[in-house]
C-alpha positions as CSV (number, residue, x, y, z in Angstrom):
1,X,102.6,98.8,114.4
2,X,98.3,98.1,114.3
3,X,96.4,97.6,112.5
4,X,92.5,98.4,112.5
5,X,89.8,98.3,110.3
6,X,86.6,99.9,110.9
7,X,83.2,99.5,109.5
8,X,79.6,101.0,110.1
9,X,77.0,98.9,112.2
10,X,73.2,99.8,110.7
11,X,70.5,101.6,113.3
12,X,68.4,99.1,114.9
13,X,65.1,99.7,116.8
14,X,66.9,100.3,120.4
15,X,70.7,101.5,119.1
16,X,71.8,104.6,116.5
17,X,74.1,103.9,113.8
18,X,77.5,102.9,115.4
19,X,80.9,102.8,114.4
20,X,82.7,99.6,115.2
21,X,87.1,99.7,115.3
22,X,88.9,96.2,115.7
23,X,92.4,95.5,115.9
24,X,94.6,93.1,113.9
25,X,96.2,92.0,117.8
26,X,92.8,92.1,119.4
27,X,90.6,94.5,121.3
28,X,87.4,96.3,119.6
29,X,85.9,99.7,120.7
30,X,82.3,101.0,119.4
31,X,80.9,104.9,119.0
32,X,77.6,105.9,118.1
33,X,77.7,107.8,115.1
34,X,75.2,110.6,114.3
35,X,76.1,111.6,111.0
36,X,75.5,115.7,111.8
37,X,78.7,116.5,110.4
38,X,79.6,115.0,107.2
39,X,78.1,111.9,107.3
40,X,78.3,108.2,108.5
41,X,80.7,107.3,105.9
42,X,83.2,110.2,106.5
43,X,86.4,109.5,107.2
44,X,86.4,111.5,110.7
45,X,83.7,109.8,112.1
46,X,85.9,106.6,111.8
47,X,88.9,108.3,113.2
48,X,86.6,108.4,116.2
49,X,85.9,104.9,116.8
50,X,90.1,104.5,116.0
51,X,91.4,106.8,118.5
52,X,88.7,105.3,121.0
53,X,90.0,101.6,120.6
54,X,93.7,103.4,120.8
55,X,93.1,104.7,124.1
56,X,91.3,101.6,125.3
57,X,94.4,99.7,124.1
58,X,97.1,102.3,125.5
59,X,98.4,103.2,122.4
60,X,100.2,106.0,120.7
61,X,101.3,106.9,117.6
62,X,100.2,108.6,114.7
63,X,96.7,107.2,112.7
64,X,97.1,106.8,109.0
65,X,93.7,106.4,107.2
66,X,92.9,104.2,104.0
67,X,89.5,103.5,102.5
68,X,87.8,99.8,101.2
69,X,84.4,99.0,100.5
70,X,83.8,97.9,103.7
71,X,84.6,100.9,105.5
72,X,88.4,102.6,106.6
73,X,91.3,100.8,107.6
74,X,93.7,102.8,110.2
75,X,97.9,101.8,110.5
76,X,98.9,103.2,113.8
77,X,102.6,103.9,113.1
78,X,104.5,103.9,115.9
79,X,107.7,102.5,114.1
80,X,109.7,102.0,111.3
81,X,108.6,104.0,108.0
82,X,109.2,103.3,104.4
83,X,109.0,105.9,101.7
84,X,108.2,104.4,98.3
């Protein structure tokens, strides 16, 4: 099981906003995101920059999403489950 947490990196004068993932274990994986669709804070746009540090990483599994005032956090479950 990883964990990754994901947060949005302001526009600068040479780069668009980005989306930054980082994992718990290590590794990191950026996206640029353009906000078209629903916005930079959406949910989705996050699951992007998760799935890219996932294949980066060579993992699989199934993304669970939760929100914080920082951004998302993702749990990639690839394991055990506990229903509560």
């Amino acid at each position: 099981m990883q964990a990754i947490e994901t947060k949005l990196l302001p526009c600068t004068n040479t780069k668009p906003y980005r989306v930054v993932a980082r994992a718990s274990g290590g590794g990191r994986a950026v996206v640029s995101a353009d906000g078209s669709d629903k916005g930079y804070g959406h949910v989705e746009t996050h699951a992007l920059a998760a799935q890219a540090l996932c294949r980066r990483m060579g993992w699989t599994g199934t993304l669970i999403a939760g929100g914080t005032k920082a951004g998302f956090v993702f749990v990639l479950s690839d394991g055990e489950r506990f229903t509560v």
